[in-house]
Structures are given as structure tokens and as C-alpha cells.
C-alpha positions in Angstrom: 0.0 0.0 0.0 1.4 3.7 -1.0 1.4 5.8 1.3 -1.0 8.8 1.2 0.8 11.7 -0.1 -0.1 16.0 -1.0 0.3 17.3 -4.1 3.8 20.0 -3.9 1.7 22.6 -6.2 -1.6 22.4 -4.6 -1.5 21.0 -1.5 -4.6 18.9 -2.6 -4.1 14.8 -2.0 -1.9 13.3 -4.9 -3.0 10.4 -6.6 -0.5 10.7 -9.2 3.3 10.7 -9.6 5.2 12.2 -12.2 7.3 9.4 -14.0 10.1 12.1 -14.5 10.4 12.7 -10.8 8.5 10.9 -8.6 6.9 14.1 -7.1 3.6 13.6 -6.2 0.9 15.5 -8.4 -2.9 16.2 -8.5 -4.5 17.8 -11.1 -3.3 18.5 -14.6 -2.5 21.7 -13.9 0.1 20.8 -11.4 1.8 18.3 -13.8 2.1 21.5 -16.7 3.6 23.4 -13.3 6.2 20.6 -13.0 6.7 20.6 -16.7 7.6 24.4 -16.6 9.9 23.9 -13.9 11.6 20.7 -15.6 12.0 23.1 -19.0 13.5 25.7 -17.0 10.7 28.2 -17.4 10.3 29.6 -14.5 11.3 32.8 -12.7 12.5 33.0 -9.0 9.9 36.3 -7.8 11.9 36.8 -4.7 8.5 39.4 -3.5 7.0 35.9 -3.5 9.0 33.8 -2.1 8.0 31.4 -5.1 8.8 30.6 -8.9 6.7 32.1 -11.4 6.1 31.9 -15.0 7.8 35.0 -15.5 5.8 38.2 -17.6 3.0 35.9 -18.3 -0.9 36.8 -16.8 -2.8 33.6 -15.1 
């Protein structure tokens, strides 16, 4: 039995793991999020505290 784990991105329960990285995922939006990252796309936003997609709007 796997253990119960949280989504990284979302915080939400995982039920998924990405086969790249083994970090636990749970919705499709949160995979694209560790896409980006993967691909390098993202921005450090030291304000935030967080990575960021850089100039574009969500």
C-alpha cells in the first residue's frame, strides 16, 4: 500500500506521480507546473517567495 501523499503545487491529496520525478501530483494543472519547472521556465519572484512563469498573466 502507497502511502498517502499532498500534491507539492496544490497541497490537494496526490494520486498521481510524475514518471520524471517521482513528485507527487494532482491535477493536470500541477503536472504543466512541473513541466515548466523541468524546462527551465520559470522565474524566482523573490517578493514571493515562489517561482513564477515569468511576464505571463494567469
Amino acid at each position: 500500500m502507497r502511502l498517502k501523499q499532498t500534491c507539492t503545487t496544490t497541497g490537494l491529496p496526490a494520486p498521481y506521480l510524475d514518471p520524471r520525478t517521482g513528485m507527487p501530483f494532482a491535477t493536470v494543472r500541477a503536472s504543466e507546473v512541473l513541466t515548466h519547472l523541468l524546462n527551465h521556465e520559470g522565474v524566482w519572484s523573490g517578493g514571493w517567495g515562489a517561482i513564477s512563469r515569468g511576464s505571463e498573466r494567469t
